[in-house]
mmCIF file of the N, C-alpha and C atoms, coordinates in Angstrom:
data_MODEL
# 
_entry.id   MODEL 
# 
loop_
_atom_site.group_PDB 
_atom_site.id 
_atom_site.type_symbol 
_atom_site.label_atom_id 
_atom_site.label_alt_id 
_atom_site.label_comp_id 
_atom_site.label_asym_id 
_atom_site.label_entity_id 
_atom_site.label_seq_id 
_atom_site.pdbx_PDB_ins_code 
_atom_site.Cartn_x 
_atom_site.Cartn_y 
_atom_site.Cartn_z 
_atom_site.occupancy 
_atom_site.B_iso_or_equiv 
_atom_site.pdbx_formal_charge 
_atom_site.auth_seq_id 
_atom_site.auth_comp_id 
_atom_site.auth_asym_id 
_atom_site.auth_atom_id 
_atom_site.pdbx_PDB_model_num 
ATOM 1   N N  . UNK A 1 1  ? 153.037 86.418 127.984 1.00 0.00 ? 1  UNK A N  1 
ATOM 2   C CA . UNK A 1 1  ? 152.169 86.066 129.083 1.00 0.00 ? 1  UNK A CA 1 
ATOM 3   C C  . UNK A 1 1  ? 152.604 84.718 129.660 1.00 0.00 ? 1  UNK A C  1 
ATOM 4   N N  . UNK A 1 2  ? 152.634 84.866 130.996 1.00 0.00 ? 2  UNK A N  1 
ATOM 5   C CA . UNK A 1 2  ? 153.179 83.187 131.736 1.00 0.00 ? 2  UNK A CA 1 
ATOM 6   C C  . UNK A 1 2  ? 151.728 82.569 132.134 1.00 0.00 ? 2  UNK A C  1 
ATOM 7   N N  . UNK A 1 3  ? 152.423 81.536 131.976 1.00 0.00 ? 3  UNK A N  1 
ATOM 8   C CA . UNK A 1 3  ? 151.077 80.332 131.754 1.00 0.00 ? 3  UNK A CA 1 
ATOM 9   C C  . UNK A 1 3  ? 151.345 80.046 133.382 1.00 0.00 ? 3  UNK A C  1 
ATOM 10  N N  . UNK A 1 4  ? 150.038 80.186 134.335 1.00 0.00 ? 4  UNK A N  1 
ATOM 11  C CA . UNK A 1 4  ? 149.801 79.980 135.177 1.00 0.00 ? 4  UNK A CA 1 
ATOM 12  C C  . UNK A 1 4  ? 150.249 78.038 135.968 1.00 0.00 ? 4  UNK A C  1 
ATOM 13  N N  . UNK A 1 5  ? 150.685 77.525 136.843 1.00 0.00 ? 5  UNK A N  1 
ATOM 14  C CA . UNK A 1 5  ? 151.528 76.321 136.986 1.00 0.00 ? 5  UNK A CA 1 
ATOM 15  C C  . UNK A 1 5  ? 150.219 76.050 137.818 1.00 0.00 ? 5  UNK A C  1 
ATOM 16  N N  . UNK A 1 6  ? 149.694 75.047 138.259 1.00 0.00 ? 6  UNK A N  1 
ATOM 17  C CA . UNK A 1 6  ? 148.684 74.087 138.833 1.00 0.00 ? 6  UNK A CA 1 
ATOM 18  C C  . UNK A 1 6  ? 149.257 74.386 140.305 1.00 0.00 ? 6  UNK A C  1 
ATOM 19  N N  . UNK A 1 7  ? 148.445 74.388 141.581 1.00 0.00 ? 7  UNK A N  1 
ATOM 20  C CA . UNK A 1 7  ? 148.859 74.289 142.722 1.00 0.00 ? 7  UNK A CA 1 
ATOM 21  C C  . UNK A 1 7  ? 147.736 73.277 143.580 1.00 0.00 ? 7  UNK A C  1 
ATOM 22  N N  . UNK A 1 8  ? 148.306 71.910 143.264 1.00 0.00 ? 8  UNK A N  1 
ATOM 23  C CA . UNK A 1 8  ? 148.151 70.554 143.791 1.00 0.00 ? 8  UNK A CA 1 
ATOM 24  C C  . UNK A 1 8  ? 147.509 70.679 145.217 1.00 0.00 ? 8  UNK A C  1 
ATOM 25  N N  . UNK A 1 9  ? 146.728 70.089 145.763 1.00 0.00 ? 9  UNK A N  1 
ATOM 26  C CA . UNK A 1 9  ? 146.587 69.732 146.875 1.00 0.00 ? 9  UNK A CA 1 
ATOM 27  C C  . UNK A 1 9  ? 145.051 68.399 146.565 1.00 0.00 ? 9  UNK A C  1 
ATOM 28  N N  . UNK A 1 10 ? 145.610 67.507 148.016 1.00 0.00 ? 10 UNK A N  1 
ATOM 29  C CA . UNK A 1 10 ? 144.150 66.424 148.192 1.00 0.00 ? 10 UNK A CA 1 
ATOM 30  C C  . UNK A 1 10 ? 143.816 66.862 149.274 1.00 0.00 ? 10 UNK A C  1 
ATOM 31  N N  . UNK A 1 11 ? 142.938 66.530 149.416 1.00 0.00 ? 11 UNK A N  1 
ATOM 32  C CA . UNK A 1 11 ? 141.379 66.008 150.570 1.00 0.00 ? 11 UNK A CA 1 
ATOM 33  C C  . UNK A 1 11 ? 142.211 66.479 151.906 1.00 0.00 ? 11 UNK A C  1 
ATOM 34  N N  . UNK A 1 12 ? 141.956 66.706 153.283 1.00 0.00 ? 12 UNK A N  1 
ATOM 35  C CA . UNK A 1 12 ? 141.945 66.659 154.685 1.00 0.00 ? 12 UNK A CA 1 
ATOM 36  C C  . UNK A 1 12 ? 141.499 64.779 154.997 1.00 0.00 ? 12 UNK A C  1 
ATOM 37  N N  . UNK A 1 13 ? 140.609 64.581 154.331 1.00 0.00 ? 13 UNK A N  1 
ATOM 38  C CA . UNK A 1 13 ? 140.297 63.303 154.671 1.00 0.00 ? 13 UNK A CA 1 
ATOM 39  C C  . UNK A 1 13 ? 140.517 62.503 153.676 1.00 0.00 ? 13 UNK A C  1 
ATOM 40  N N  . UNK A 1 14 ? 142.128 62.490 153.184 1.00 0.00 ? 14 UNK A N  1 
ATOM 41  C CA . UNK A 1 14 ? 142.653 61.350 152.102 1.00 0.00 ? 14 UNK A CA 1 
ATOM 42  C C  . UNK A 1 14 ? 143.679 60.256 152.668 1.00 0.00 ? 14 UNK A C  1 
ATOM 43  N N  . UNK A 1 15 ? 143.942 60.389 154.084 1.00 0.00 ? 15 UNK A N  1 
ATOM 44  C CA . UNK A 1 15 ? 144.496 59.611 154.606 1.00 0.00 ? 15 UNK A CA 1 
ATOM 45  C C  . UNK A 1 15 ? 144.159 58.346 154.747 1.00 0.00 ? 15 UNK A C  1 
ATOM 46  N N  . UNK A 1 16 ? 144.104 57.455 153.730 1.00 0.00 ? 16 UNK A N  1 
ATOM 47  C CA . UNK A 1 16 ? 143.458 56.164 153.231 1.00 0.00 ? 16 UNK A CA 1 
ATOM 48  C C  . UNK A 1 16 ? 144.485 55.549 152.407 1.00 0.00 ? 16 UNK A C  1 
ATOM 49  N N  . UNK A 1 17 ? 145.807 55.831 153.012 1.00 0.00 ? 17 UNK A N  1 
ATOM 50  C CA . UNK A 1 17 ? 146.819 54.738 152.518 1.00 0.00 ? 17 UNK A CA 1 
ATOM 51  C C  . UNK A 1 17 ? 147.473 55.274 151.259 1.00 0.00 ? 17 UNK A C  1 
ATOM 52  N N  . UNK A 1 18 ? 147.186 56.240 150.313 1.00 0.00 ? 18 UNK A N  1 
ATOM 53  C CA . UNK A 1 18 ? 147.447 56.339 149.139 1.00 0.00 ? 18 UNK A CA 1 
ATOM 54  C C  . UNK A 1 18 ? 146.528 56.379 147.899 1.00 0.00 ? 18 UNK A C  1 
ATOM 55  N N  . UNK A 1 19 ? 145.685 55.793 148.197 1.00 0.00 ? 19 UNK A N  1 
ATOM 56  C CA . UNK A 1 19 ? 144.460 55.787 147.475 1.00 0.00 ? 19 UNK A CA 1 
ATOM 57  C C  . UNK A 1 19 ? 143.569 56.967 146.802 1.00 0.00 ? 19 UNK A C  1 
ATOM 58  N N  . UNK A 1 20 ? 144.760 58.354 146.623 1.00 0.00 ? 20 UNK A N  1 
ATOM 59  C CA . UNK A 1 20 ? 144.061 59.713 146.524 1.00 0.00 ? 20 UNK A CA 1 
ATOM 60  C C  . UNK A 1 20 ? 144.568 60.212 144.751 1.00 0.00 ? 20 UNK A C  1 
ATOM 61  N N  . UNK A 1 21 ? 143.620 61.154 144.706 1.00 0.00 ? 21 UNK A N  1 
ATOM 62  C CA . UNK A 1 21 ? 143.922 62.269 143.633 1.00 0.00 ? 21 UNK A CA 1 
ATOM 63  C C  . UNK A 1 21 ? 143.849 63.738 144.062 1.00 0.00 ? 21 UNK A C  1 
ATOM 64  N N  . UNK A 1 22 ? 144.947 64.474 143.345 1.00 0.00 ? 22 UNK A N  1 
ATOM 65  C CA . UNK A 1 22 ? 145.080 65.785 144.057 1.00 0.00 ? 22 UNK A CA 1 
ATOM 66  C C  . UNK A 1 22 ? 144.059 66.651 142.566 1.00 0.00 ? 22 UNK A C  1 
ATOM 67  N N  . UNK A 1 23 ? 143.811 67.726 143.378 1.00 0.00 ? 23 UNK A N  1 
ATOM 68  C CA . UNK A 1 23 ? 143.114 68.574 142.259 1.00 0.00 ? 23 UNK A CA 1 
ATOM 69  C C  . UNK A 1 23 ? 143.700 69.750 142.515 1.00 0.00 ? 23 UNK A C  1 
ATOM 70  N N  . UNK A 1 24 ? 143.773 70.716 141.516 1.00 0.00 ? 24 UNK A N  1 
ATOM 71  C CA . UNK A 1 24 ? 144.407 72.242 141.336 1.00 0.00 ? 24 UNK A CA 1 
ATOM 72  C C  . UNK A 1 24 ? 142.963 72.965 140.978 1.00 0.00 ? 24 UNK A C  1 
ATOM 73  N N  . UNK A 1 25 ? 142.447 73.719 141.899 1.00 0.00 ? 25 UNK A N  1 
ATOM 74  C CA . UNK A 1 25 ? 141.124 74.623 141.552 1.00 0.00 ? 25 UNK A CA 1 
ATOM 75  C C  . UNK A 1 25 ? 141.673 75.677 141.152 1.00 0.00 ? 25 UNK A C  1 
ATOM 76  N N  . UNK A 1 26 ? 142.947 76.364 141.374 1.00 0.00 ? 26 UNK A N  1 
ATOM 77  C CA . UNK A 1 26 ? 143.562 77.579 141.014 1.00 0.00 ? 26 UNK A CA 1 
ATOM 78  C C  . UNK A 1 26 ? 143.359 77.954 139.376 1.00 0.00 ? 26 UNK A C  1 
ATOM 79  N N  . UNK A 1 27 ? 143.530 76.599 138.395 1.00 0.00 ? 27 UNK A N  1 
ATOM 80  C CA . UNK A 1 27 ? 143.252 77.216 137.331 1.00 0.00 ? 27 UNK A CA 1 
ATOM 81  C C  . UNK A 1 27 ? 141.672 77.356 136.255 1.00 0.00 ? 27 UNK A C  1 
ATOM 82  N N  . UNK A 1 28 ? 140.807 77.586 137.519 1.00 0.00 ? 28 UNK A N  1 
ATOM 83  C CA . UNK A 1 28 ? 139.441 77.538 136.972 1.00 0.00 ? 28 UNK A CA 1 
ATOM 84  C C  . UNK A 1 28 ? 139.345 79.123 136.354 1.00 0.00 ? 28 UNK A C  1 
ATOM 85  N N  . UNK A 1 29 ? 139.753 79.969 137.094 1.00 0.00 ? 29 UNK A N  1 
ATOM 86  C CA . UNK A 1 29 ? 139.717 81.382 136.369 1.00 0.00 ? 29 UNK A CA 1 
ATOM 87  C C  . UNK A 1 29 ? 140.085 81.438 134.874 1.00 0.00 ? 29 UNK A C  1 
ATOM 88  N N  . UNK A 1 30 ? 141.354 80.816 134.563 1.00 0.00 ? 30 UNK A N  1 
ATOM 89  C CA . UNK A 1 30 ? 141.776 81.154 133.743 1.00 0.00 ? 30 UNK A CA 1 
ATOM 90  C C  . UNK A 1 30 ? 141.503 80.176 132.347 1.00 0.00 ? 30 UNK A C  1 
ATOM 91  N N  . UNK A 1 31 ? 141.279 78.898 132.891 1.00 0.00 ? 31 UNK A N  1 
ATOM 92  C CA . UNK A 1 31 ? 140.921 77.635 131.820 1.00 0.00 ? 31 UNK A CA 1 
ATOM 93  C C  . UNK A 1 31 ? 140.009 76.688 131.574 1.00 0.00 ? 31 UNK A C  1 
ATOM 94  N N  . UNK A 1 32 ? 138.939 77.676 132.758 1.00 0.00 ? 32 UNK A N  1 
ATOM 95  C CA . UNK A 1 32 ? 137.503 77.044 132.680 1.00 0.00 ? 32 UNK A CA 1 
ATOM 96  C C  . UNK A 1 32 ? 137.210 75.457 133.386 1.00 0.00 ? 32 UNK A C  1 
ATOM 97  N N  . UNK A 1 33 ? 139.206 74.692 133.766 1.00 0.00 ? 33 UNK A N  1 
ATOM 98  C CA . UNK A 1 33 ? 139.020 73.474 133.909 1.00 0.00 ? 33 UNK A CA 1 
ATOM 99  C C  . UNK A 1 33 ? 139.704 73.185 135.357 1.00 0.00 ? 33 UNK A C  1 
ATOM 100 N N  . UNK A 1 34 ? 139.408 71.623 135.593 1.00 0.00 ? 34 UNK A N  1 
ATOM 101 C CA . UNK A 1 34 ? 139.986 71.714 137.486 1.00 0.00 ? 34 UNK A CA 1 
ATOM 102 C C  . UNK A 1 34 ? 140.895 70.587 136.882 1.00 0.00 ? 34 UNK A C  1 
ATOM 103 N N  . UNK A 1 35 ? 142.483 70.622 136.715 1.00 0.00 ? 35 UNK A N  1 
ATOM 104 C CA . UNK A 1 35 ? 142.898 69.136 136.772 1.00 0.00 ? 35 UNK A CA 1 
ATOM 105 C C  . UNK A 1 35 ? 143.257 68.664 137.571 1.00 0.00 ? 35 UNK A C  1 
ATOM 106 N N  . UNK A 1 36 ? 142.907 66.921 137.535 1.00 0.00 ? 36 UNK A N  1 
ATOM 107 C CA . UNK A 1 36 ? 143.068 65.726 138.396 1.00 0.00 ? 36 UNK A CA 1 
ATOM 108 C C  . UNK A 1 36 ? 144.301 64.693 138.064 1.00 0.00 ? 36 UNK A C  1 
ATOM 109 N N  . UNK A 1 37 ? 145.233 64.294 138.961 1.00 0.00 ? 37 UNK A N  1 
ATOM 110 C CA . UNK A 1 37 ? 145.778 63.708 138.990 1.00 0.00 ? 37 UNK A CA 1 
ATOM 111 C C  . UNK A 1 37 ? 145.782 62.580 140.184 1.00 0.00 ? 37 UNK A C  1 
ATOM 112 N N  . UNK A 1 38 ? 146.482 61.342 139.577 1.00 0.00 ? 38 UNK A N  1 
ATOM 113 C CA . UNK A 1 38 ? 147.112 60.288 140.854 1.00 0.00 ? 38 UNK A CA 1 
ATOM 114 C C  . UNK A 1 38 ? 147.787 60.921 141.924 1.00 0.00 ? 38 UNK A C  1 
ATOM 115 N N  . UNK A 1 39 ? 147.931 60.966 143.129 1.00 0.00 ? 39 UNK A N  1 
ATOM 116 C CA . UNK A 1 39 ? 148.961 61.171 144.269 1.00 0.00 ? 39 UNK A CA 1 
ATOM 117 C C  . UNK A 1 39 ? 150.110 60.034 144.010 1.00 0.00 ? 39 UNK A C  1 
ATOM 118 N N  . UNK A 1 40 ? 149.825 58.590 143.587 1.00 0.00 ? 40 UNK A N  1 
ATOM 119 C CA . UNK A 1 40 ? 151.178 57.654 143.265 1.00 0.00 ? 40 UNK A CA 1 
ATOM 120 C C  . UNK A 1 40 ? 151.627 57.944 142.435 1.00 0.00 ? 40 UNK A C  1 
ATOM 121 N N  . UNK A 1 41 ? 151.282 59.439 141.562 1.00 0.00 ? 41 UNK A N  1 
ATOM 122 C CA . UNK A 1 41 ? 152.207 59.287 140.444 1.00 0.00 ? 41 UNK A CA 1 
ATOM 123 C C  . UNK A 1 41 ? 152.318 61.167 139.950 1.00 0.00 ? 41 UNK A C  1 
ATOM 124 N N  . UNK A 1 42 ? 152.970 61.729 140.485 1.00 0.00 ? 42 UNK A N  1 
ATOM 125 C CA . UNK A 1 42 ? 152.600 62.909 140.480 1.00 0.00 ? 42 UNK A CA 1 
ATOM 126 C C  . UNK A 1 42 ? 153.206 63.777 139.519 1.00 0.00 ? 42 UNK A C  1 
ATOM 127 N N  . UNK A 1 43 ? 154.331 62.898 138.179 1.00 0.00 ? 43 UNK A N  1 
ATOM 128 C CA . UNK A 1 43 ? 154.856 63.305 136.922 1.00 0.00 ? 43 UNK A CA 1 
ATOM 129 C C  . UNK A 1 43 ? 153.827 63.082 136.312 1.00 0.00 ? 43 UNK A C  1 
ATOM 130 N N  . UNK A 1 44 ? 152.968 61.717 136.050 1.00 0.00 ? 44 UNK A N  1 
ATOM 131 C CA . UNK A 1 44 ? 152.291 61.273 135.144 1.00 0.00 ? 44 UNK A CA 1 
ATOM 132 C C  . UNK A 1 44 ? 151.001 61.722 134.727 1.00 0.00 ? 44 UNK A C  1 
ATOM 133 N N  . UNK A 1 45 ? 150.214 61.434 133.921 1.00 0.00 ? 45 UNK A N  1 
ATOM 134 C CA . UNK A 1 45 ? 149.185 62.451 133.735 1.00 0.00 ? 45 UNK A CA 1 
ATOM 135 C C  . UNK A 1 45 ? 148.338 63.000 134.371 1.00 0.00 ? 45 UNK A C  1 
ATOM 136 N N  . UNK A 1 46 ? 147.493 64.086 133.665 1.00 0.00 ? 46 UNK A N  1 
ATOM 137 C CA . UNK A 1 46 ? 146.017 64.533 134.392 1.00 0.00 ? 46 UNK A CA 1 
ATOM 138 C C  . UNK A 1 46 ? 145.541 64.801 133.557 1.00 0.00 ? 46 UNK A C  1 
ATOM 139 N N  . UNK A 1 47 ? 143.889 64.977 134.116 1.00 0.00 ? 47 UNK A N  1 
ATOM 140 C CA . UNK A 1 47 ? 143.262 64.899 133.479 1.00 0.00 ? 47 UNK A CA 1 
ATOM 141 C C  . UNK A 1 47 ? 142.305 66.017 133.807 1.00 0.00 ? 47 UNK A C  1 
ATOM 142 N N  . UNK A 1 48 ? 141.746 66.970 132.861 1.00 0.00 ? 48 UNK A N  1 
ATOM 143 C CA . UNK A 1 48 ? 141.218 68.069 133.104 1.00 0.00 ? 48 UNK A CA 1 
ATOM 144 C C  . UNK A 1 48 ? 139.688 68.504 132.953 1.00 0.00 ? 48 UNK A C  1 
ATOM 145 N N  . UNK A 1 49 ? 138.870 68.416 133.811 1.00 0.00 ? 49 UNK A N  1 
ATOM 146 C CA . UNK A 1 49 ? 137.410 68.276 134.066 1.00 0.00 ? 49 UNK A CA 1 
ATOM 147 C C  . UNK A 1 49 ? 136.776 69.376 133.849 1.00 0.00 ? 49 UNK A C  1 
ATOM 148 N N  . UNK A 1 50 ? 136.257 69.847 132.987 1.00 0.00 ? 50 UNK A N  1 
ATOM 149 C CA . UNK A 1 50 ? 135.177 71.068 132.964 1.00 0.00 ? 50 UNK A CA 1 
ATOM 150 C C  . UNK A 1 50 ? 134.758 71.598 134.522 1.00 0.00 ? 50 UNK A C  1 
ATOM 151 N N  . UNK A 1 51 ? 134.905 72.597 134.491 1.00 0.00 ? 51 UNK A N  1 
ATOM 152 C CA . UNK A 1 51 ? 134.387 72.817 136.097 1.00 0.00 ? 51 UNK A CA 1 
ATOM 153 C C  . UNK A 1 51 ? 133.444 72.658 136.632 1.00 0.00 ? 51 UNK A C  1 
ATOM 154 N N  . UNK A 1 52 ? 131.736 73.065 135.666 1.00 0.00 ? 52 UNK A N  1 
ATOM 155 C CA . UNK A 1 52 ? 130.849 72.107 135.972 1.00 0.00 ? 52 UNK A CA 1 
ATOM 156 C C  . UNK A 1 52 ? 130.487 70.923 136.014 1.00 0.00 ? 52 UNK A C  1 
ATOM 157 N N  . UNK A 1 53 ? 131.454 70.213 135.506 1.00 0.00 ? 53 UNK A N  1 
ATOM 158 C CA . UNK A 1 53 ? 130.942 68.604 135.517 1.00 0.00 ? 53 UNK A CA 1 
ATOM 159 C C  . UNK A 1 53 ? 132.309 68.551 136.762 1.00 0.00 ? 53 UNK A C  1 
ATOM 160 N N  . UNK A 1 54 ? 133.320 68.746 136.954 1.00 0.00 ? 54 UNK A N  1 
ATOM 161 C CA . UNK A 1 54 ? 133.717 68.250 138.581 1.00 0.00 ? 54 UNK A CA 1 
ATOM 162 C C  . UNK A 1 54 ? 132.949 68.762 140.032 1.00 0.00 ? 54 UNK A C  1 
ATOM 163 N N  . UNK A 1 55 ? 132.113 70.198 139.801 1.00 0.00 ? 55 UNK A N  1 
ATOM 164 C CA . UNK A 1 55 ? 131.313 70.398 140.488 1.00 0.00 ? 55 UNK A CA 1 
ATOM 165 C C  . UNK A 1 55 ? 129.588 69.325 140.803 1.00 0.00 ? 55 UNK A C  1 
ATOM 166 N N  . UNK A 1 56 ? 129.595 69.145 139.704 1.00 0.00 ? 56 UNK A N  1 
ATOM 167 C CA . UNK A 1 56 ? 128.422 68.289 139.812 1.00 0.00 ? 56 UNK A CA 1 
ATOM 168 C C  . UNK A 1 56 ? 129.157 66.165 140.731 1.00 0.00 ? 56 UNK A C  1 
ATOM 169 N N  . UNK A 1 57 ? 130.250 66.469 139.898 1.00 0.00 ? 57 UNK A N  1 
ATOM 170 C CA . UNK A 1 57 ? 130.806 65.306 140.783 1.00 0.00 ? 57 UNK A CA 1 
ATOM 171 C C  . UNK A 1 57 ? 131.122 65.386 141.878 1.00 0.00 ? 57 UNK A C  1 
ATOM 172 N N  . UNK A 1 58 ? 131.687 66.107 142.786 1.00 0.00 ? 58 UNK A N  1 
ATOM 173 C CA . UNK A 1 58 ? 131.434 66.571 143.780 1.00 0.00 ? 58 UNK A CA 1 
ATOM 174 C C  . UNK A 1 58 ? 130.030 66.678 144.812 1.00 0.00 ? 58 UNK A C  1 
ATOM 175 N N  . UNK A 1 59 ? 129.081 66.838 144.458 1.00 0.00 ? 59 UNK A N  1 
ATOM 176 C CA . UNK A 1 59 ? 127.752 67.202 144.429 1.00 0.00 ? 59 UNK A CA 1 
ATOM 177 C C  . UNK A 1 59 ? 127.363 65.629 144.876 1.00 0.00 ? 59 UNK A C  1 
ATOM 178 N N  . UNK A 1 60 ? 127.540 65.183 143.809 1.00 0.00 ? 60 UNK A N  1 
ATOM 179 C CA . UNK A 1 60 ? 126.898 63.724 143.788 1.00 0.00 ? 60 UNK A CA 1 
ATOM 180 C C  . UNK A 1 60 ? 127.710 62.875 145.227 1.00 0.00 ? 60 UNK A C  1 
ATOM 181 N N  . UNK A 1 61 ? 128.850 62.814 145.280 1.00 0.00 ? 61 UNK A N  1 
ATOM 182 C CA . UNK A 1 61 ? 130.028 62.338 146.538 1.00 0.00 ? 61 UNK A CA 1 
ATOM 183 C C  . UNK A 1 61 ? 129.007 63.074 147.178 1.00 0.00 ? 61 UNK A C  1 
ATOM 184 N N  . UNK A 1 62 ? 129.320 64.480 147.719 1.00 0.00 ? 62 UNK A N  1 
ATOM 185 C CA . UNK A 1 62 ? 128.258 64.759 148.941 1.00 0.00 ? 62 UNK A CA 1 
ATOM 186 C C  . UNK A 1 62 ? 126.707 64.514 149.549 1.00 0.00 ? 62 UNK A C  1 
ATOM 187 N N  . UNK A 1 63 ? 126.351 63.739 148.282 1.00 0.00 ? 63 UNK A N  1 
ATOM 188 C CA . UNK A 1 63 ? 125.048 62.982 148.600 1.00 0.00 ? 63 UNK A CA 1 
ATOM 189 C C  . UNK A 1 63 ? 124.807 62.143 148.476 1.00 0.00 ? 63 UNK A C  1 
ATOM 190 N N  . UNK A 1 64 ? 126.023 61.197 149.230 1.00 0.00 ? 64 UNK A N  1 
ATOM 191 C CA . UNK A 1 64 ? 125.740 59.742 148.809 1.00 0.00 ? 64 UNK A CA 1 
ATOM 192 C C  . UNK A 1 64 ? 125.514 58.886 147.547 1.00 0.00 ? 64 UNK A C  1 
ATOM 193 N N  . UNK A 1 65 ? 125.925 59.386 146.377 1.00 0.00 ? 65 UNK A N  1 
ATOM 194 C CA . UNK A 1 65 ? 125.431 59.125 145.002 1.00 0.00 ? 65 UNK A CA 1 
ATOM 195 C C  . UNK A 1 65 ? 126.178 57.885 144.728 1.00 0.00 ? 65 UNK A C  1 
ATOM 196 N N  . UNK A 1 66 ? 127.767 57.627 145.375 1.00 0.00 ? 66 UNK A N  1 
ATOM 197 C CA . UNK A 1 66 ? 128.680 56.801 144.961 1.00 0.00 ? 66 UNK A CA 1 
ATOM 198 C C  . UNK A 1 66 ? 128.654 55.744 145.650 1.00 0.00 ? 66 UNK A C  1 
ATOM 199 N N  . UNK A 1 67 ? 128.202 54.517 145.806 1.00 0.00 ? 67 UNK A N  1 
ATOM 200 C CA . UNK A 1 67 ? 128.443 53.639 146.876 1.00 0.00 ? 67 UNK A CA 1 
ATOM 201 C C  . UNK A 1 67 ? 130.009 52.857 146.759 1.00 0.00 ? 67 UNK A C  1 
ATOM 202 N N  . UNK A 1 68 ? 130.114 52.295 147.989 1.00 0.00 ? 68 UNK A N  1 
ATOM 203 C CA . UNK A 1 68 ? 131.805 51.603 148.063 1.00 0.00 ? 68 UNK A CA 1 
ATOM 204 C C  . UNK A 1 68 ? 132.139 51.046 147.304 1.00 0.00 ? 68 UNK A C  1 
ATOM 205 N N  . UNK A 1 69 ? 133.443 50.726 146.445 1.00 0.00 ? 69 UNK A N  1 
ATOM 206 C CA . UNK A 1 69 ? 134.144 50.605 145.102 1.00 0.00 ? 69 UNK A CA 1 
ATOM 207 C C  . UNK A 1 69 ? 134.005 48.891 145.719 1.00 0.00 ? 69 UNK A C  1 
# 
C-alpha cells in the first residue's frame, strides 16, 4: 500500500510577506490529521493537528478569537 504524499497549499489571503503556513487537508481521510508547516522552510518540519482541534482553530480565527500578535 502507498502512503499517500501531503498536497501543500496556504491561504488566498497569505500575501503578508512570508509570514505563512501551508496546510495539506488531503490527508484527513486517511490519518485523521491536517499537517502544518512553515512556508520559509518547506524541508523542515510539521506538525500534525487532530482534525478537530485544527477545525476548532480555525473556528476561533473566524470569530475574532485571536487578536494581533
Amino acid at each position: 500500500m502507498a502512503t499517500e504524499s501531503p498536497r501543500w497549499y496556504t491561504s488566498s489571503y497569505s500575501n503578508n510577506g512570508g509570514d505563512c503556513v501551508a496546510v495539506a487537508t488531503n490527508l484527513v481521510a486517511t490519518t485523521g490529521t491536517i499537517p502544518v508547516r512553515d512556508t520559509k522552510v518547506p524541508d523542515g518540519p510539521t506538525m500534525r493537528l487532530h482534525a478537530d482541534a485544527f477545525a476548532a482553530f480555525v473556528a476561533g480565527v473566524r470569530q475574532g478569537g485571536f487578536g494581533p500578535a
